[in-house]
Structures are given as C-alpha cells and as structure tokens.
C-alpha positions in Angstrom: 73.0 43.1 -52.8 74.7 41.2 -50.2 74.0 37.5 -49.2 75.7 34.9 -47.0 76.3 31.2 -47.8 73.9 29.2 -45.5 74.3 26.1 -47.3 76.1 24.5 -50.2 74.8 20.9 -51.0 72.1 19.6 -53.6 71.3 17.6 -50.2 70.0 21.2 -48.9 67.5 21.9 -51.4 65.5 18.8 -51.3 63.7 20.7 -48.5 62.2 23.1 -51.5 61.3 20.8 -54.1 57.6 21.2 -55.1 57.3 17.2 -54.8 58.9 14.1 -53.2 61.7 13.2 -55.6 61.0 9.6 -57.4 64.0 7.6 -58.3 63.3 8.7 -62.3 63.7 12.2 -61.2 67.0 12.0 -59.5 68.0 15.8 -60.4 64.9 17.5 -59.0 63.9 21.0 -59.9 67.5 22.3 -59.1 68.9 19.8 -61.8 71.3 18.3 -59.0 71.3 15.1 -57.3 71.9 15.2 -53.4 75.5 14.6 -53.5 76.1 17.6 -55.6 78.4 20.3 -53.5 78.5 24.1 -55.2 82.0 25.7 -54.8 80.8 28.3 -52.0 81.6 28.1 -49.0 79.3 28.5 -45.9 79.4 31.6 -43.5 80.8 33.8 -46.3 79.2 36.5 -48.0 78.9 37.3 -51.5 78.2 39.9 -53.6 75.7 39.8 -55.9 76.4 40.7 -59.6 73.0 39.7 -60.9 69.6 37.3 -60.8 69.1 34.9 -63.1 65.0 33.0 -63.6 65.6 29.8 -64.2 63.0 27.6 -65.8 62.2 26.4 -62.1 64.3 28.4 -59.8 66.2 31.7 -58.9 69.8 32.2 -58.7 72.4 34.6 -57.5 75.3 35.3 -59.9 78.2 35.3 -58.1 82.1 34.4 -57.9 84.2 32.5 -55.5 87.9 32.9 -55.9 87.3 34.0 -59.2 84.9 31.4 -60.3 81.6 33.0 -61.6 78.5 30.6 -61.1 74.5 30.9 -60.9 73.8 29.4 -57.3 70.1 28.6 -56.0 69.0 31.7 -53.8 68.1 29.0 -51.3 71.3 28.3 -50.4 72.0 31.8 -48.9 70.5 34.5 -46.8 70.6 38.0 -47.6 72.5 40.1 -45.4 72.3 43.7 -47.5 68.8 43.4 -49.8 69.8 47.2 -52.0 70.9 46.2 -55.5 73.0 48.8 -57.9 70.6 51.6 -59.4 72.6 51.0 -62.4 70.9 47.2 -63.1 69.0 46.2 -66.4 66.1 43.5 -66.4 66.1 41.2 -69.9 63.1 38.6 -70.6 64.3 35.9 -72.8 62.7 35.6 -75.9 61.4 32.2 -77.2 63.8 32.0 -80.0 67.3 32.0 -78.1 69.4 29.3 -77.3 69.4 30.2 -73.9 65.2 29.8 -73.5 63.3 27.9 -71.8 66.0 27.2 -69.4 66.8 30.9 -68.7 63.7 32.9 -68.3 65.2 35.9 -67.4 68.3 38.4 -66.3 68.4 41.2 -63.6 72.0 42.7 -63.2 74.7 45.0 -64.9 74.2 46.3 -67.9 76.3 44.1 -70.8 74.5 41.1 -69.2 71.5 42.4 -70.2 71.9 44.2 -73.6 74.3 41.2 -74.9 72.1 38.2 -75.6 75.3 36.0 -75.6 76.3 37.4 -72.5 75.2 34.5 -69.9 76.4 31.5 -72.1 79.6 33.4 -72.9 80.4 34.0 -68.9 78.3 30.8 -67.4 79.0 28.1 -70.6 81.6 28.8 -72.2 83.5 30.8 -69.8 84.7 33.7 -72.1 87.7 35.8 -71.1 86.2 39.0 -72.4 82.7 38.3 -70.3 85.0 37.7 -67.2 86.8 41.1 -67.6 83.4 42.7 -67.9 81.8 41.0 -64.8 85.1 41.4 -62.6 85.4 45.5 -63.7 81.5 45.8 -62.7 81.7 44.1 -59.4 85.1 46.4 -58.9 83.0 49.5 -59.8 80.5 48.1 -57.8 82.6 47.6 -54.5 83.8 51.0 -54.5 80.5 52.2 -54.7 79.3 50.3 -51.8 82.6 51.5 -50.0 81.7 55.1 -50.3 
C-alpha cells in the first residue's frame, strides 16, 4: 500500500474528533494537542509497512528518513490501496502490555507473530526490530518494482 502525506498537524485532526474538544480534554482521541507536528512531510508518499487499531484510531506504520512511526490514516490519502499478500493480522489479547491501547496489527509477518514486536520497534526503538522492518520494506520494494 501506497499513501501520500496530506497533512501533518494535531491541528488537522480536530476535524475527526467524535466531539468538540473541552479544555480537560486537550489531547483528543488522537492523544495530541493542536500544536503537535508528526515528522512527515506533506506531498510525499509512503509506503506502508503495516496497520495498527488503536484504542480510538487507525494508523499507518511507516518511516521517514529512517524514523519508523504509527501516523493517523487521516493525515494521508492513499495513492496505491494493494497491500503484500505476504501480511499477517494479530488481535491483542487482554493480558498484554500493549492492550487496550493497541487493539490490533495488520502487516509483515514478525510484527505479527512476536508479541513484543510493536513496543520493541515503536517504544523502545530496538535495533534488531529496525533491521527486520527496514529488510521487509526492502523485500517489499523490489516486489512492487517488478
């Protein structure tokens, strides 16, 4: 899958919260406040390496200069909707760390089958999860190139 950055502000998902935002509830359902900016940068597309169900939102996993992050699908458009026939789904059970907060996974394999595998790339920002991310979006881009 394919998207392009359309926007890349917490000002640009007020527009999709469920209800008006009081001044107690400064982070909203995106858990950002409007002068939040995500490291992405507008006009440029990504590829997708996996979904993630947030408690109260979708996001794209993707990289920016080598940065992995989990970006609200509202701040993009989808420019190439086919995803890798070789993607795993994983619900979250109740008992990880990881739940509620994460609901559930769609992408390569190892993010799936390793329950550690979102905090280790996301959190704490393992080495060995970044090798494994970077070598599936390489296998990844030469499939798309053929």
């Amino acid at each position: 899958m394919k998207i392009r950055c359309i926007n890349n502000t917490g000002l640009s998902l007020r527009s999709y919260e469920y209800e008006p935002i009081t001044n107690k509830e400064v982070f909203g359902r995106f858990g950002v406040s409007e002068m939040a900016e995500y490291g992405i940068e507008i006009g440029k597309e990504y590829l997708v390496m996996g979904l993630i169900t947030f408690e109260t939102y979708q996001a794209y996993l993707i990289d920016d200069n080598g940065f992995i992050s989990a970006c609200p699908c509202q701040l993009f458009e989808v420019v190439d909707s086919k995803v890798n026939s070789n993607w795993h789904f994983r619900l979250i059970a109740k008992d990880e760390d990881i739940y509620p907060f994460v609901q559930a996974i769609l992408g390569y394999p190892e993010l799936c089958s390793d329950k550690k595998a979102y905090e280790s790339l996301i959190v704490e920002m393992e080495e060995y999860a970044q090798r494994i991310y970077f070598r599936r979006k390489i296998e990844l881009e030469k499939e798309l190139a053929e």
